[in-house]
N, C-alpha and C positions, 0 to 999 in steps of 0.2 A: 504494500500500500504506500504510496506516493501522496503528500500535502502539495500542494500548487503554495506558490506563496513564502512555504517555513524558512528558506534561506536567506529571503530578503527581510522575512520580521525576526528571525534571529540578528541579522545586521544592525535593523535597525535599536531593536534593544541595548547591545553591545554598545551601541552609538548612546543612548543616555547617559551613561558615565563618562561618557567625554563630555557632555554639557558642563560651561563654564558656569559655574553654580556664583562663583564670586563675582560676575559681569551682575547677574540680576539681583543680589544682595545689595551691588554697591547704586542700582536702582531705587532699591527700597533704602537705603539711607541716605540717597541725595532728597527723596519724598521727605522725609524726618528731618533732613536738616531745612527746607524749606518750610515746613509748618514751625522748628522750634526756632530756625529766625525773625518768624511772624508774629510768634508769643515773648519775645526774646526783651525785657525791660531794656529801652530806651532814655540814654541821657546823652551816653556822645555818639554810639552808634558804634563802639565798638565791639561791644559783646556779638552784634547782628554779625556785622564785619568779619568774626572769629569763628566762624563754622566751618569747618571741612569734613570733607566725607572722601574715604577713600579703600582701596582694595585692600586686605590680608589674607597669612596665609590660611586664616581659618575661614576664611568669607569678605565680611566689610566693616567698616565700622564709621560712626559720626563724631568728631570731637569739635567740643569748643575752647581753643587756644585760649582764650582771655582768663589771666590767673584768679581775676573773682568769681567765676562764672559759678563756681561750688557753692559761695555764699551766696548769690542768687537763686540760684536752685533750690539749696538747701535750707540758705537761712543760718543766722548764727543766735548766741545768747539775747544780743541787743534788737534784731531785725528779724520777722516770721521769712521765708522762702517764698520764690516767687511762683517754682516747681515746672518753667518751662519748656524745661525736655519730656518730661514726666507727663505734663499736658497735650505733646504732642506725640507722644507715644499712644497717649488714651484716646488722645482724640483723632488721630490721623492712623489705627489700627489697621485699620479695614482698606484705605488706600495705599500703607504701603505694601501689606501682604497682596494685595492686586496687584501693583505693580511689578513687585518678585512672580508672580505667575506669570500673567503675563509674557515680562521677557522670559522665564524658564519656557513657555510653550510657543514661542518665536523662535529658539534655538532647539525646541523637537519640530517642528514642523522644517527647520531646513537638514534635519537629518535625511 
């Protein structure tokens, strides 16, 4: 018995683990770092200024370079937090996990 088909969807299987998994990660963290620039408290604009998002070797990640950024977020003894990254984690969920699918199903469909 003979499948028509199995050696090309065996390929293309085989072909899923080459998906760059870190290309559509750093998708979903450019999404997060635009909603938490958008939440980002404003006085000189540098906090906004200090976002970057970029590839690793475990996927991607967003940081914010500005050395206060912790006490804004966080908040300290004197001052409550402002929380956001945190905001735009809760609130921007759902768009950036669309958007990591997304690109992950634009790099299976050019398998």
């Amino acid at each position: 018995m003979e499948i028509e088909g199995l050696a090309e969807l065996l390929k293309q299987i085989e072909g899923l683990g080459k998906i760059p998994s870190s290309d559509a990660l750093l998708k979903g963290a450019m999404v997060l770092q635009g909603l938490s620039m958008q939440n980002a408290p404003v006085k000189t604009g540098f906090l906004r200024q200090s976002h970057e998002s970029t590839k690793t070797e475990s996927g991607a990640q967003m940081i914010v370079h500005a050395e206060y950024a912790v006490y804004q977020e966080w908040g300290t003894s004197k001052m409550p937090g402002k929380g956001f990254v945190r905001r735009a984690i809760d609130e921007g969920k759902k768009a950036i996990l669309d958007e990591i699918r997304n690109a992950i199903q634009e790099e299976i469909k050019k398998l």
